[in-house]
FILOKOL-697080 format. One record per residue (C-alpha): residue number from 1; x, y, z. Coordinates in Angstrom, 2 decimals. Layout:
REM residues N
NODE     n         X         Y         Z
NODE   NUM         X         Y         Z
...
REM end
This chain:
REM residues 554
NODE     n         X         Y         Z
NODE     1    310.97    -40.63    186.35
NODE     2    313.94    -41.45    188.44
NODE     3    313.93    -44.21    190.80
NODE     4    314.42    -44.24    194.52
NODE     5    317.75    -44.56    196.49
NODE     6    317.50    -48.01    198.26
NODE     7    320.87    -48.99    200.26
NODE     8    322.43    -52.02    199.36
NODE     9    324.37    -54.31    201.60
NODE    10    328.11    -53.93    200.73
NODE    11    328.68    -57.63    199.72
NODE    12    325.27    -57.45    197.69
NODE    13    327.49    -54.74    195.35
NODE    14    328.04    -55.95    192.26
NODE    15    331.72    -55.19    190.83
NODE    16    329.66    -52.51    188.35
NODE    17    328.41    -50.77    191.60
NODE    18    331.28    -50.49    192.73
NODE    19    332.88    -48.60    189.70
NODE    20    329.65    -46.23    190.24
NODE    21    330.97    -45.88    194.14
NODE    22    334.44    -45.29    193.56
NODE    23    333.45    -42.52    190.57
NODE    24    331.04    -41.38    193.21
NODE    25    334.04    -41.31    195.74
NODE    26    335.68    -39.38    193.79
NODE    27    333.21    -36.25    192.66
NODE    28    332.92    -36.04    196.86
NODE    29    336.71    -35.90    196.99
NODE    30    336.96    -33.30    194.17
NODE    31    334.50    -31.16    195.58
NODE    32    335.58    -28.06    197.55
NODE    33    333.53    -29.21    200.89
NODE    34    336.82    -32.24    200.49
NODE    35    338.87    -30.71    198.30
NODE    36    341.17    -29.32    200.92
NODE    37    340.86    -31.73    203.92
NODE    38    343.63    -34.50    203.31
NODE    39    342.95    -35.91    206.38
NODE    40    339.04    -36.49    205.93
NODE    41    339.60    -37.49    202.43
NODE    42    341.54    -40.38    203.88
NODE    43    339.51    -41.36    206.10
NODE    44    336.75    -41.26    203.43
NODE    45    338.76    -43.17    200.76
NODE    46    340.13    -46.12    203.20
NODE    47    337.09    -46.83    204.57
NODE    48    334.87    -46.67    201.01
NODE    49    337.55    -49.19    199.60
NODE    50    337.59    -51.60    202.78
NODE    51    334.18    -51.97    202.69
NODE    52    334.06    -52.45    198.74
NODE    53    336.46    -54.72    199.74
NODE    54    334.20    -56.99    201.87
NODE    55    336.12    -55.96    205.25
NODE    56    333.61    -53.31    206.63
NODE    57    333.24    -55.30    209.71
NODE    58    336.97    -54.83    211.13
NODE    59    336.42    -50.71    210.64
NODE    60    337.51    -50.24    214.10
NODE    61    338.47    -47.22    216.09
NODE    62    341.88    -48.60    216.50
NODE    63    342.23    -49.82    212.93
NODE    64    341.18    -46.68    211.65
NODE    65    343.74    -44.53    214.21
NODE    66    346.69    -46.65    212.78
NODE    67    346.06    -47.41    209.28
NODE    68    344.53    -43.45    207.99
NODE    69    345.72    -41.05    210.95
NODE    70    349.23    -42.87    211.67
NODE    71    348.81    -43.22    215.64
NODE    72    351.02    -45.71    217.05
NODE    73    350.76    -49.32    217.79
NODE    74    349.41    -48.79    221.74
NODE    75    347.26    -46.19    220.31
NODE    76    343.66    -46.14    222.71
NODE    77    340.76    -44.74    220.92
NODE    78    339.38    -43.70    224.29
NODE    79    341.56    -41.64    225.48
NODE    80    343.05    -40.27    222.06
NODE    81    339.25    -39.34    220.21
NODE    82    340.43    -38.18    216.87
NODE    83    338.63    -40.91    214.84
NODE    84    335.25    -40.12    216.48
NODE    85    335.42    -36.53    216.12
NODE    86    336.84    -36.86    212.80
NODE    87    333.95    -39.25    211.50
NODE    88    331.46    -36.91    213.48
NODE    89    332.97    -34.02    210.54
NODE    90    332.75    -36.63    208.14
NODE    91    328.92    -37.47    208.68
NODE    92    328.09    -33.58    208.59
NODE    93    329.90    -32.90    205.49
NODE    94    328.75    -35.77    203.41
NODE    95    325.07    -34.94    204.72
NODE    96    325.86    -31.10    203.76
NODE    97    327.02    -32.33    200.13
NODE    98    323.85    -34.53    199.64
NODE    99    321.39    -31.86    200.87
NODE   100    322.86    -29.06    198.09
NODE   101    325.03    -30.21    195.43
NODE   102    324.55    -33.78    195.47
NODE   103    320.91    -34.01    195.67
NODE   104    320.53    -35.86    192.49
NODE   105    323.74    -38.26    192.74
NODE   106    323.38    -41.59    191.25
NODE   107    325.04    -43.12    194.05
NODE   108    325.29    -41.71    197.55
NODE   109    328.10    -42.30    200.06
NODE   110    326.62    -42.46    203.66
NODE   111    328.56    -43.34    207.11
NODE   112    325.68    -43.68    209.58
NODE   113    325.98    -42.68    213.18
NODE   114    327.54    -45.47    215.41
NODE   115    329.41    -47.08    212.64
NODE   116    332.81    -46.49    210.30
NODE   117    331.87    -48.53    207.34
NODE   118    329.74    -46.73    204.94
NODE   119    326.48    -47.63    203.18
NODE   120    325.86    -47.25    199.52
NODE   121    322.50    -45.94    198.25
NODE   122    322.30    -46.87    194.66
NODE   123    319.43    -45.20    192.54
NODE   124    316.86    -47.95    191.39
NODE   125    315.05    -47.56    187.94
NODE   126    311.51    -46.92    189.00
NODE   127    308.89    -50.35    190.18
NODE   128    307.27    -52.22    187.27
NODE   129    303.66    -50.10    187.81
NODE   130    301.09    -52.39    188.47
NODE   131    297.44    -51.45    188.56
NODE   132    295.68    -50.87    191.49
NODE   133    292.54    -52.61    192.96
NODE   134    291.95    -51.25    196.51
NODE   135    288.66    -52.50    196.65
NODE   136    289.58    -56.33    195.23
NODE   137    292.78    -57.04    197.14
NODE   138    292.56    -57.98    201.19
NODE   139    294.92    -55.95    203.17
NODE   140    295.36    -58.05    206.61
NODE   141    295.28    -56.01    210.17
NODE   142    298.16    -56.40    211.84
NODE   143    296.48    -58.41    214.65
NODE   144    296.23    -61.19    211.72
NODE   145    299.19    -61.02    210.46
NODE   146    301.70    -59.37    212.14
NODE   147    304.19    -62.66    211.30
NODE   148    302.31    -64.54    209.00
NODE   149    305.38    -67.36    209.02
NODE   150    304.72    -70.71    210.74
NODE   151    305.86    -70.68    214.24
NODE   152    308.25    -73.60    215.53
NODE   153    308.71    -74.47    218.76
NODE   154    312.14    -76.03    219.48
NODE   155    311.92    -78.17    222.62
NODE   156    315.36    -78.89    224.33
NODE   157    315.81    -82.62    223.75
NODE   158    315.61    -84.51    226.83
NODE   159    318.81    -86.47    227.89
NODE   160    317.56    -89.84    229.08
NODE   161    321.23    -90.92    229.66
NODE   162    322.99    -91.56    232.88
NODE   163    323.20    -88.47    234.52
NODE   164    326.69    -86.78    233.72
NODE   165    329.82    -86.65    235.73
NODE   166    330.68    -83.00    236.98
NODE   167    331.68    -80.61    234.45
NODE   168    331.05    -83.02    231.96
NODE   169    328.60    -81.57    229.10
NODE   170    324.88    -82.51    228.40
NODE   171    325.21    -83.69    225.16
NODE   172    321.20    -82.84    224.27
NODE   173    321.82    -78.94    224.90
NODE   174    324.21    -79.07    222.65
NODE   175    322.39    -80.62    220.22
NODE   176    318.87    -78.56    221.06
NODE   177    321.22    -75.19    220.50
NODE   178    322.95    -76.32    217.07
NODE   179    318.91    -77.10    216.05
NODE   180    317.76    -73.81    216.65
NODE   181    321.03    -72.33    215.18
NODE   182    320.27    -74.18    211.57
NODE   183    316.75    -73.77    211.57
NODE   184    316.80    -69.79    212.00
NODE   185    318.65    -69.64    208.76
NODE   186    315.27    -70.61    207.26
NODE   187    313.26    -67.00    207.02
NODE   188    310.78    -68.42    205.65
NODE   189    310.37    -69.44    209.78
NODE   190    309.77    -68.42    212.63
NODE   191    311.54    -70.08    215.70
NODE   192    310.95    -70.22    219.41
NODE   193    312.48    -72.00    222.20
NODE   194    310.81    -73.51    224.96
NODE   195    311.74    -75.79    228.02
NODE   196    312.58    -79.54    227.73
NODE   197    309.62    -81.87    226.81
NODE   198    308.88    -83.41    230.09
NODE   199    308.21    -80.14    231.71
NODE   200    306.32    -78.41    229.31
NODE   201    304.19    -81.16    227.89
NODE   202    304.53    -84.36    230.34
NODE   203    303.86    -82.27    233.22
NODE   204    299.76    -82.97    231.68
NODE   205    299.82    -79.95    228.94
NODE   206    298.56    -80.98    225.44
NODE   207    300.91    -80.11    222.76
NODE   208    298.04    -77.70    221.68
NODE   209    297.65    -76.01    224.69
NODE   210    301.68    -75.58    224.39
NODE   211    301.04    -74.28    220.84
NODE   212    298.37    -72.02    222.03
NODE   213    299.97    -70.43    224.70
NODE   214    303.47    -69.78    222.81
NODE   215    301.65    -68.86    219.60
NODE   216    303.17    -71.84    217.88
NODE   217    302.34    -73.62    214.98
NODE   218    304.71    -76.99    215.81
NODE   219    306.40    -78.51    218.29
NODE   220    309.91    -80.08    217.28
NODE   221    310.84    -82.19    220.60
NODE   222    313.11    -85.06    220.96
NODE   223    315.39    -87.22    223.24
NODE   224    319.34    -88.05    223.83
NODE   225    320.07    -91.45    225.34
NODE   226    323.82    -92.61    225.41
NODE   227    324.07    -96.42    225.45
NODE   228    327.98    -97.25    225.65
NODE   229    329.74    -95.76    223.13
NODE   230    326.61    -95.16    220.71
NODE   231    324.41    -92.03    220.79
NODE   232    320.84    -92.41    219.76
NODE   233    318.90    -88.77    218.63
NODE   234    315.44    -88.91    218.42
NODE   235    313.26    -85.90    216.71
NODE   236    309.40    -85.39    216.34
NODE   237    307.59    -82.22    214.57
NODE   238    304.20    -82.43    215.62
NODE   239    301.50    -79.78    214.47
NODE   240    300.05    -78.37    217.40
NODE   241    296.52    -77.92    216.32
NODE   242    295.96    -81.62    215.61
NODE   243    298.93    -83.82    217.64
NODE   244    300.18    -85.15    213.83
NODE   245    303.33    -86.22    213.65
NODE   246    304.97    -85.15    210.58
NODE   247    308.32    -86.02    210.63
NODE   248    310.17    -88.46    212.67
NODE   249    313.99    -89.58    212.61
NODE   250    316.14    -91.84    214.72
NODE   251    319.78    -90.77    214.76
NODE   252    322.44    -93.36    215.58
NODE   253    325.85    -92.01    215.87
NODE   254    329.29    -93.28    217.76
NODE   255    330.27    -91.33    220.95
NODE   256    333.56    -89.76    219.80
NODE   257    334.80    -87.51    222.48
NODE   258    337.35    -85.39    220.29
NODE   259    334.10    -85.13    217.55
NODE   260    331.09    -84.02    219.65
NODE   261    330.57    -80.54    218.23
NODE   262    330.91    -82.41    214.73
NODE   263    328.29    -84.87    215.32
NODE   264    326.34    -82.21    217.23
NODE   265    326.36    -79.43    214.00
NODE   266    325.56    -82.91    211.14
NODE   267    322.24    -84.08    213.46
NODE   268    321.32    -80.69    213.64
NODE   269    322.18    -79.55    210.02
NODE   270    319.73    -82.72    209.04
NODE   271    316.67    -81.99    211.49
NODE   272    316.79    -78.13    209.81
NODE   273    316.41    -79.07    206.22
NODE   274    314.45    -81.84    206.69
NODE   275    311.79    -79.78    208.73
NODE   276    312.08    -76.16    207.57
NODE   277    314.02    -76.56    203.93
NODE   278    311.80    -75.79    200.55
NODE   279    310.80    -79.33    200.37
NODE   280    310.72    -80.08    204.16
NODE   281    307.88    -81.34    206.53
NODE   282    306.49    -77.83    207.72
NODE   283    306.18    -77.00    203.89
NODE   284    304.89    -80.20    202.35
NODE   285    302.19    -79.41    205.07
NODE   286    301.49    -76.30    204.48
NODE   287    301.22    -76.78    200.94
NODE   288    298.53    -79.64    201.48
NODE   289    296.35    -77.58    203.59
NODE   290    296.66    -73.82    202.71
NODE   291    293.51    -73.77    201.17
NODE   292    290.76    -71.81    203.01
NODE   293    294.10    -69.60    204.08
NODE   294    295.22    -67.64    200.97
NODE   295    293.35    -64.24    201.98
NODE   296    294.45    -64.00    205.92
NODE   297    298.00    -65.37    204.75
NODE   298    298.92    -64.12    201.17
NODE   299    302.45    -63.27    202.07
NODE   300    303.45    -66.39    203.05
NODE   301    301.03    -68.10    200.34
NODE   302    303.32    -66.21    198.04
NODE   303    305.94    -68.88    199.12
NODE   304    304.32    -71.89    199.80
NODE   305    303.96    -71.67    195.97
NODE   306    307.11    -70.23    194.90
NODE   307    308.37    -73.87    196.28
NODE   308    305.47    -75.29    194.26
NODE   309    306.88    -73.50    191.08
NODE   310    310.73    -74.71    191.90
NODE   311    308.57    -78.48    192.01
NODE   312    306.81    -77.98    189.14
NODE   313    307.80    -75.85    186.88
NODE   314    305.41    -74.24    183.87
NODE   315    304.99    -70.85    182.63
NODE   316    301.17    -70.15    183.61
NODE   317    302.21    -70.84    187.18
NODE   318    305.39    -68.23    187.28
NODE   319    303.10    -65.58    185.68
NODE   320    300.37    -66.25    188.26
NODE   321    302.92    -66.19    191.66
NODE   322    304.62    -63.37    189.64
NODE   323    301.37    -61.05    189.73
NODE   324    300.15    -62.02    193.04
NODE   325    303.78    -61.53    194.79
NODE   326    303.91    -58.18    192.96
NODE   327    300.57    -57.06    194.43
NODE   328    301.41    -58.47    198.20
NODE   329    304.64    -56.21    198.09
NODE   330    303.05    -53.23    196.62
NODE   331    301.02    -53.65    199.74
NODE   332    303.74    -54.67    202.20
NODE   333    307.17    -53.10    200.96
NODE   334    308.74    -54.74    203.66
NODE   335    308.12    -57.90    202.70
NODE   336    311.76    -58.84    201.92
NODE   337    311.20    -62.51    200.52
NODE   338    308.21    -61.64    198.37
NODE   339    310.68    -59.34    196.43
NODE   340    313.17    -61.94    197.14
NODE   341    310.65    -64.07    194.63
NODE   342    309.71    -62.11    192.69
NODE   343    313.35    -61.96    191.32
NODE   344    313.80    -65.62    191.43
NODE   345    310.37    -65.68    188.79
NODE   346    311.69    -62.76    186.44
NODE   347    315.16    -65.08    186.30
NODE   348    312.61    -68.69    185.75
NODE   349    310.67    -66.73    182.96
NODE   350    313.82    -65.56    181.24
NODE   351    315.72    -69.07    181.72
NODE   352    313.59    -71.61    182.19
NODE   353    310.02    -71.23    180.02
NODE   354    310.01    -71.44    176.49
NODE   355    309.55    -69.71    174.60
NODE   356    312.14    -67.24    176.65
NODE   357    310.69    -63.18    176.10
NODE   358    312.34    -59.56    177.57
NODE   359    314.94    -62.07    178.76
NODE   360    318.06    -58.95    179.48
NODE   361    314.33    -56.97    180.50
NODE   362    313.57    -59.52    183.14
NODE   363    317.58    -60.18    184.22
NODE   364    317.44    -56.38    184.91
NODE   365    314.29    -56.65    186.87
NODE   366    315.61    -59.73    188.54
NODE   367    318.61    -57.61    189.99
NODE   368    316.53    -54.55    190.80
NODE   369    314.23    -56.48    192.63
NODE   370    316.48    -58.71    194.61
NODE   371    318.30    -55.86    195.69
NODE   372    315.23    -54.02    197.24
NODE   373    314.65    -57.77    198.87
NODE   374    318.23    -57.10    200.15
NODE   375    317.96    -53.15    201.02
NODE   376    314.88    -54.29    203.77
NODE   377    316.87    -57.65    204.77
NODE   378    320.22    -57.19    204.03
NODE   379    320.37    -60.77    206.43
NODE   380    318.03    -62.58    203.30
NODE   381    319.69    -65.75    202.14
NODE   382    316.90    -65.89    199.49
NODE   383    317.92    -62.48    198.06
NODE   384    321.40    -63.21    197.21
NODE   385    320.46    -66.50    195.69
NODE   386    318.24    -64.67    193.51
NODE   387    321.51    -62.33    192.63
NODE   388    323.33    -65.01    192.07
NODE   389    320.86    -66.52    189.34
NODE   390    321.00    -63.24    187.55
NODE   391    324.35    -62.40    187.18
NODE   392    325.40    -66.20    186.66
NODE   393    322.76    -66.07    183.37
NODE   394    324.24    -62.91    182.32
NODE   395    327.44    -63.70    182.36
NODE   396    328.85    -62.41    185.61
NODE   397    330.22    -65.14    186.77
NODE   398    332.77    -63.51    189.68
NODE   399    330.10    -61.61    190.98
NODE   400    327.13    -64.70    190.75
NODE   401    330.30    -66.68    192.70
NODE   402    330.00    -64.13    195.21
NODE   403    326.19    -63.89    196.15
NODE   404    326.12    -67.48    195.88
NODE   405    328.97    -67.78    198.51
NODE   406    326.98    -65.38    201.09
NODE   407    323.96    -67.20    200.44
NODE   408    325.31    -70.19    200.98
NODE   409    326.88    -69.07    204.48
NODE   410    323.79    -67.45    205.95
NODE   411    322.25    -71.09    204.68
NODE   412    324.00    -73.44    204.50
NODE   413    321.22    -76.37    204.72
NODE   414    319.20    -75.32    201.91
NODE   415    319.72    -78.20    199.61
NODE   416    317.99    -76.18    196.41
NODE   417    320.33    -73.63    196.43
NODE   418    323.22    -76.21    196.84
NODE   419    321.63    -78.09    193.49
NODE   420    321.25    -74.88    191.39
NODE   421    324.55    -74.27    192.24
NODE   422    325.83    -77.48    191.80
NODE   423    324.38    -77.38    187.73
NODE   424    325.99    -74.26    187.15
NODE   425    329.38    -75.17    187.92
NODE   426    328.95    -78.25    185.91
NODE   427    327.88    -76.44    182.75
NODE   428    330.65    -74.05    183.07
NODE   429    333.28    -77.13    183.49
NODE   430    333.46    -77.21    187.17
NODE   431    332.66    -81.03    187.57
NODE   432    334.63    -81.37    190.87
NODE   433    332.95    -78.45    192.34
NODE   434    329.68    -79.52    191.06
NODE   435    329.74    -83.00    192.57
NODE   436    330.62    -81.85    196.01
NODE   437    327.44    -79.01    195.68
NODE   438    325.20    -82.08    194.31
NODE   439    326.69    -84.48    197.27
NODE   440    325.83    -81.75    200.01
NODE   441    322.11    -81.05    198.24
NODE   442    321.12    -84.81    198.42
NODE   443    322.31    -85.47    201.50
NODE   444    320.17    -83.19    203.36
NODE   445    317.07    -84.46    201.16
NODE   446    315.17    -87.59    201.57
NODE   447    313.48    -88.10    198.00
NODE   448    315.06    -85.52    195.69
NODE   449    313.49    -83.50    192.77
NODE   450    314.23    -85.28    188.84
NODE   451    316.28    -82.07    188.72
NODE   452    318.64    -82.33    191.59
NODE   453    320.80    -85.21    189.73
NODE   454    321.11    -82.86    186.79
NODE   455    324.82    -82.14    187.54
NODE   456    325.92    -85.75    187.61
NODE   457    323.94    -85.94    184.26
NODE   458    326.35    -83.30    182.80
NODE   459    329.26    -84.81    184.53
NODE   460    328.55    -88.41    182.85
NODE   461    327.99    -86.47    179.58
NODE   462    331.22    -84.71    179.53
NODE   463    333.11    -88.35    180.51
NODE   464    330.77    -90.04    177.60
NODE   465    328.57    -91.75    179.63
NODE   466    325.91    -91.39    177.38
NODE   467    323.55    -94.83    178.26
NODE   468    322.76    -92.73    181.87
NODE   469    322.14    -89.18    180.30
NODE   470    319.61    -90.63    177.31
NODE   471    317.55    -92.70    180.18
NODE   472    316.81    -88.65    180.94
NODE   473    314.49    -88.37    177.83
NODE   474    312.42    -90.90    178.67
NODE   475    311.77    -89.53    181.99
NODE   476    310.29    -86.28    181.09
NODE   477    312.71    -83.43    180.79
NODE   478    310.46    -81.50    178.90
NODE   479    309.52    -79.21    181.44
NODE   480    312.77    -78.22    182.66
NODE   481    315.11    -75.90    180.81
NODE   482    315.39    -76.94    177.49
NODE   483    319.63    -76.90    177.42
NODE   484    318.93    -80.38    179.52
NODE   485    316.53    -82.13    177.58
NODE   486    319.40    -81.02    174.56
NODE   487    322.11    -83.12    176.40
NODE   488    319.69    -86.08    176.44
NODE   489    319.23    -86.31    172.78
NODE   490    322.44    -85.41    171.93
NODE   491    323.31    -88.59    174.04
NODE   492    320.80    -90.49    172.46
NODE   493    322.42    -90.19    168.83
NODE   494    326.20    -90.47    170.40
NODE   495    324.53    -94.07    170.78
NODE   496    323.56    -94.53    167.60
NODE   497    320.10    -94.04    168.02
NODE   498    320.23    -91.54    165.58
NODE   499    317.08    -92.42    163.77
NODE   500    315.00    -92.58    167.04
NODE   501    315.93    -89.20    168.18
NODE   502    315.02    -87.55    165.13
NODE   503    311.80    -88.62    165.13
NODE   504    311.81    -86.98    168.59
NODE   505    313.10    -83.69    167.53
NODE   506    310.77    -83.78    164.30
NODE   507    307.72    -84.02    167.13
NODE   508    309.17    -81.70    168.88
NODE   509    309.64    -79.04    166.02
NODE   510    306.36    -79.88    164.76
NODE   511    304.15    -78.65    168.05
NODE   512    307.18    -75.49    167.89
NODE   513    308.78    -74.44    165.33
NODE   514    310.63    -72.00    167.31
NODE   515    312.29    -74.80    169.39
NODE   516    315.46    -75.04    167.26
NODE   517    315.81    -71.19    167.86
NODE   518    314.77    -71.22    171.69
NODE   519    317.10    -74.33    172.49
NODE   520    320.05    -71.87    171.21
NODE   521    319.27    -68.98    172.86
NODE   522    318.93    -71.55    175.99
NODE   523    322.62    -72.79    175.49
NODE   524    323.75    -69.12    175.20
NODE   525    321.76    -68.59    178.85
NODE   526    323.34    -71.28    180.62
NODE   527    326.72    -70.39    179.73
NODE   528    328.14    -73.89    178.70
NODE   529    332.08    -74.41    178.96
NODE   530    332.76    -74.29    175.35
NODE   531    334.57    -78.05    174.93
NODE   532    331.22    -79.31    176.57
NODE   533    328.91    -77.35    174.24
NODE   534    330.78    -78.41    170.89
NODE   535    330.21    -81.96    172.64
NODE   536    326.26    -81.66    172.67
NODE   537    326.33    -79.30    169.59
NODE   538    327.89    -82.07    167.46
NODE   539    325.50    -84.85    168.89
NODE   540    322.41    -82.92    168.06
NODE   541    324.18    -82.37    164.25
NODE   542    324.34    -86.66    163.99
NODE   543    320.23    -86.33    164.71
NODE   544    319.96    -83.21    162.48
NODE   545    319.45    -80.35    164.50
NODE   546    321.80    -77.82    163.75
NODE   547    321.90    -75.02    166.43
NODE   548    325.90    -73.67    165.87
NODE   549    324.65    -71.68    163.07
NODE   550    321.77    -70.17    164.50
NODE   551    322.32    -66.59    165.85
NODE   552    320.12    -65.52    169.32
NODE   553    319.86    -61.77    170.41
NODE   554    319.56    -61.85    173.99
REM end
């Protein structure tokens, strides 16, 4: 059965995709609706390839009147209309094409009204079929859950400092505005803001009257004072429903006047991950007290325990998230994250549980699904991570650099995609890179998962540091990728504790003896630089585990 078209967002095209686009581009050229017309075939070709290219957003009228139709350099689009009426020709052709001939293309070229740069509707293998129970499964009125997200309320922070000369700026909106700015890359979120705190909650409102009235879960508030030259920021989130305070920080910074939108983007940059990041307040809340909400909220249940699954990883918990996400976006094909996760758990059950099944099967899926995720939010941070974890596993590694580069710039404060990031490039020899990633992650995180220091691990590996990588063993790496807990016993007998860490691999074989197997196909997934995996490959050999010879089909 063949799959449905779903358009992907141009920089979400992988470089195979855009083989299929540019053989696509050229049936449309070759075919006699095109065949003849030099000029629209052009215009078709330049802006295909500049939006391959990652430059669809400067596909201009006056670009386009220059660079295909050869107008001069004071050309005016407004006056001179050849590029509109030649794209209006364009649009009817291509929809002429699709409606007769090219009914059953693979890939369709499409440039929609309003717009010069084309979209690319790829044909999807058909959904994993999953079996229905109408009468078991809650579907939610919209009146419940319209937005299911926690609401935040962004207060502007009050300035409490000498009130500023004329023209001078109010250092607290600045900082209020670079708050909201980092905290709406967090989808998982909804934001609102309000007034400053003394007139919306000092003028004798509760905080859950506030909530009430703005439909708002929490209030993050706050103050500016400037004593000398030292600026204090303080910031609250308090729950609305109860007046807790969950999170609280005191900023202390020195009044630089050249560095003020510096200082301004680093307190706000903070506040966001620390309230509205994976492992942030609004979460660690959420995950405390969702009980009692799982049928009215399911959607965002589904991520509340995604982040439970990146905390504690095992394989009964990715098959149960994987099977409830799949039914909530059965239900609600909109639901952009939920396919968002369900990618990220096809990639954690090929990569990360042992012992590793279907694994190209679920790299496939992984891909498929993240780019529906990105076809109804082309905007979703989540969905190119999730593209970046599959390619990077199988192999891609230009186009994983990519998705992990437009992640990273519609996010840049979520410190677990900086960490993931931050191992890969270790593994693959990047140690520079990696520490800078790492640096970034645990800056923005106050007490960090065992797995966030994984890349300095590598990195004091690959310099023979061994005495810091074996203390690993001992603290329970058993339940992360098995490649890691490798590098720890590898370490172990580099030491000479060679006798020790056989015993530990002879327990280890003895509850599986599949491990040996698994730990090689596990290498071959993570993609080691190859001086770094003859390094742990001939540690393991000193303990007696022999994995070089061993062949995996992945």
């Amino acid at each position: 059965m063949a799959g449905a078209a779903t358009a992907i967002p141009s920089d979400a095209i992988s470089s195979e995709e855009g083989d299929l686009v540019r053989a696509e581009l050229e049936r449309l050229c070759n075919d006699p609706l095109f065949r003849d017309t030099t000029r629209m075939k052009r215009f078709l070709r330049y802006v295909t390839e500049e939006t391959l290219a990652g430059r669809g957003g400067r596909l201009k009228g006056y670009v386009i009147g220059v660079e295909v139709f050869d107008r001069p350099d004071d050309f005016d689009p407004q006056a001179d209309t050849i590029v509109r009426v030649q794209a209006g020709q364009l649009r009817r052709r291509l929809d002429l094409y699709y409606a007769e001939r090219g009914q059953d293309a693979e890939v369709r070229i499409l440039v929609p009204k309003g717009r010069y740069a084309p979209t690319f509707e790829i044909r999807q293998s058909p959904d994993i079929e999953t079996e229905a129970d109408p009468e078991g499964f809650y579907r939610p009125t919209n009146a419940e859950t319209s937005d299911p997200r926690p609401c935040i309320a962004v207060m502007t922070l009050d300035d409490l400092s000498p009130k500023p000369k004329n023209g001078e700026p109010r250092f607290a909106d600045g900082v209020s505005a670079e708050i909201v700015n980092a905290l709406v890359q967090f989808r998982s979120m909804r934001i609102i803001t309000l007034g400053p705190t003394v007139t919306a909650i000092s003028s004798g409102r509760s905080v859950r009257e506030v909530g009430a009235e703005y439909g708002a879960d929490f209030i993050l508030s706050g103050s500016v004072r400037r004593d000398g030259q030292v600026f204090r920021v303080t910031v609250s989130l308090i729950r609305c429903l109860t007046g807790e305070h969950l999170f609280s920080r005191v900023y202390d910074r020195e009044f630089q006047p050249g560095g003020l939108f510096n200082l301004q983007e680093e307190i706000a940059s903070y506040t966001a991950a620390a309230v509205a990041a994976p492992y942030g307040a609004v979460n660690r809340y959420n995950r405390l007290s969702s009980d009692g909400r799982q049928d009215s909220m399911a959607a965002y249940n589904c991520v509340l325990r995604y982040y439970d699954i990146k905390l504690s990883p095992t394989r009964n918990q990715a098959e149960a998230l994987m099977h409830d996400v799949t039914r909530v976006t059965e239900s609600q094909p909109d639901f952009s994250t939920g396919w968002a996760i369900r990618s990220l758990m096809n990639v954690f059950m090929a990569t990360q549980c042992l012992p590793p099944e279907n694994i190209e099967v679920r790299l496939n899926e992984a891909k498929r699904t993240a780019r529906r995720a990105l076809s109804v939010d082309g905007q979703n941070a989540m969905g190119y991570y999730a593209l970046f974890q599959a390619y990077f596993h199988q192999g891609r590694f230009d186009d994983a650099d990519r998705m992990i580069r437009r992640a990273l710039s519609l996010n840049p404060n979520d410190y677990s995609k900086l960490a993931y990031y931050a191992i890969c490039l270790a593994l693959r020899g990047e140690m520079e890179r990696a520490s800078i990633m790492q640096s970034a992650a645990l800056r923005l995180i106050g007490r960090a998962p065992t797995w966030y220091h994984l890349p300095q691990m590598i990195v004091d590996f690959s310099e023979k540091r061994y005495d810091s990588v074996a203390g690993l063993v001992e603290k329970g790496l058993a339940d992360t990728p098995a490649i890691f807990y490798l590098f720890g016993l590898s370490a172990k007998a580099y030491l000479g504790e060679v006798e020790e860490t056989r015993a530990i691999i002879d327990a280890v074989l003895a509850a599986n003896p599949n491990y040996q197997a698994e730990a090689s196909i596990s290498i071959e997934l993570w993609h080691l630089e190859p001086k770094l995996a003859r390094q742990v490959y001939d540690g393991l050999a000193l303990a007696g585990l022999d994995i070089t010879s061993l062949k995996s089909s992945i």
